[in-house]
N, C-alpha and C positions, 0 to 999 in steps of 0.2 A: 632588750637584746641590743645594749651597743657594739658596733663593729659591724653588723649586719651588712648597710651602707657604709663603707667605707669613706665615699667622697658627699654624704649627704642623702638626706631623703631625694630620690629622683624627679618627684615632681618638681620639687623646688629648687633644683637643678636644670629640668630642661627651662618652665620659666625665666631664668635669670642667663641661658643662654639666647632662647629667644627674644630676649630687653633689649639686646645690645644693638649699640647703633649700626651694626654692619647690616642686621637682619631687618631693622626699623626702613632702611633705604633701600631694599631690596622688590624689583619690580617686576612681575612674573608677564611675560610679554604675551602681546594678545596676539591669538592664531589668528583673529580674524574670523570674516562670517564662517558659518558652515555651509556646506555645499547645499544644501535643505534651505537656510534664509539667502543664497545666492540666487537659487532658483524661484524663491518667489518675489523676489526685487525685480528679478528680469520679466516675469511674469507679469506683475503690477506696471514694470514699464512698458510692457506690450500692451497690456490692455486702456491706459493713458494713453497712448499714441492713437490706438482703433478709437475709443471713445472723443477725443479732439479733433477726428478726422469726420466725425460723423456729423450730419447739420445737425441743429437742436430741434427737440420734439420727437426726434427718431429715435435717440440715446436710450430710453425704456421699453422698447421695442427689441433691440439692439442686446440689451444687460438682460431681458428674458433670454431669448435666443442662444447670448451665450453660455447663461448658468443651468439652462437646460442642456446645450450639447456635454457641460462639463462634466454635469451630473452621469446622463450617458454612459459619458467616457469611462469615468469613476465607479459606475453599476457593471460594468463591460471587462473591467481590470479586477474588481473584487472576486466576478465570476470564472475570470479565467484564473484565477490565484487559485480558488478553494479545486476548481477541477484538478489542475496540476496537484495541491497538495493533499487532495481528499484521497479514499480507497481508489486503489486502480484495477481497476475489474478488467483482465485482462484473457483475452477470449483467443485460442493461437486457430491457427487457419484452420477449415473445415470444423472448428469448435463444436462440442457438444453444448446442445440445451440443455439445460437441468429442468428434472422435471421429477416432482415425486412420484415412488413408486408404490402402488398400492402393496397394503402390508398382508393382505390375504394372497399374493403370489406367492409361490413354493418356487424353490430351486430348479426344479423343472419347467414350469412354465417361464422363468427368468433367462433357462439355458436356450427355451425355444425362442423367445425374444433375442435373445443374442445372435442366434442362428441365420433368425429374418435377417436383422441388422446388419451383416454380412454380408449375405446375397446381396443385400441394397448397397453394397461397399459406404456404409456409414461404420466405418471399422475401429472410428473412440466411442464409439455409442457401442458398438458390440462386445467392446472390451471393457465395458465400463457395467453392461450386464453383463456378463460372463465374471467378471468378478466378485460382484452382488450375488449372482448362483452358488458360486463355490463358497462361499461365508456361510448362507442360509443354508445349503448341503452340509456343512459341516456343522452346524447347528440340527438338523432336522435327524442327523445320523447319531447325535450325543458324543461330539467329539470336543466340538468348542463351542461357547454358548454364543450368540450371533448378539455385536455390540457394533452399530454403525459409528462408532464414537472412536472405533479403535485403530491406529495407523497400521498400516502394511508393516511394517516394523516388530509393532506387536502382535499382530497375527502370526507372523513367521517363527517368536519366542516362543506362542502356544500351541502351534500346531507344530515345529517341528518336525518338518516333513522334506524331501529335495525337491517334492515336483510339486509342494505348496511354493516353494523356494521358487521356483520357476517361473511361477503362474503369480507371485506378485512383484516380481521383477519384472516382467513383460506388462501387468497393469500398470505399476508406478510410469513407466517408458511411455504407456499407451493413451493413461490418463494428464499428466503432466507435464508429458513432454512436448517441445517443441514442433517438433514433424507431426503428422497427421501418420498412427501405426498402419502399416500395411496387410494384408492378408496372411502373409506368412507367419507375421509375430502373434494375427489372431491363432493360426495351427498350431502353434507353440504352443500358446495358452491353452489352444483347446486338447490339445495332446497331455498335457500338464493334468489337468482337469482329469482324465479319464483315467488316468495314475494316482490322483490323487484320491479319486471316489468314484472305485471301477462300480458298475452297474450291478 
């Protein structure tokens, strides 16, 4: 294929630009330390000054002591790293425990547990069974088959319903959110509830 290269094969182009004496004399200037061997010069010259200060026979004494506190330090900064960048389990005020529920509860005995929960104004705990109720209800009725796997979202696409619409708007608010829900938003839901799976 001549022509291909016009001005030459390009390897053997850049080479023969790279030869020349402009580039042969060309001196790529140094940034100097990095901040990282700045810092352990200055480091080394701390610990020169402590250890020359020290009388002798102390100095191993001394180099325990401090490659012990370093270590410390170093075991102190790894574990506040991985907390900062590990899961953040984040629990909002008046927080529910999570706690399994036995699988032999029916939707009724889940709704009377909701109920206590209230009275006791622990009202994300109430809303959080009252929710669990109404899925199992809707499952125990043959409406929807009961899947803890499945977001509010998709519950709402299969049930299809305004006072399901209701009742998992005021959970997602109840469970999720920020404020601790109040008594009213449990009535809602419990109103929701008794529209959605009258007795």
């Amino acid at each position: 294929m001549n022509g291909a290269w016009p001005h030459g094969d390009p390897a053997a182009l850049a080479r023969a630009i790279v030869a020349e004496p402009r580039f042969r004399r060309a001196v790529v200037p140094d940034g100097g330390p990095s901040w990282w061997e700045r810092f352990f010069r200055w480091l080394g010259g701390l610990l020169r000054r402590v250890f020359h200060a020290v009388p002798h026979g102390s100095g191993d004494v001394l180099t325990v002591v401090v490659v012990v506190l370093a270590l410390a330090l170093l075991a102190l900064g790894v574990g506040l790293l991985l907390r900062r960048v590990g899961p953040q389990r984040r629990r909002a005020r008046g927080g529910l425990d999570a706690a399994a529920l036995p699988d032999e509860l029916d939707a009724s005995a889940l709704r009377a547990r909701a109920r206590a929960a209230a009275a006791a104004q622990r009202f994300r705990e109430a809303a959080a069974l009252l929710w669990i109720s109404a899925l199992r209800a809707l499952d125990e009725r043959g409406r929807v088959r009961f899947d803890v796997a499945r977001t509010p979202g998709e519950w709402r696409r299969l049930v299809r319903d305004p006072a399901f619409d209701v009742l998992a708007r005021d959970a997602v608010f109840a469970l999720f959110g920020e404020r601790v829900p109040d008594a009213e938003a449990l009535e809602r839901m419990d109103a929701a509830y008794d529209v959605l799976l009258p007795r």
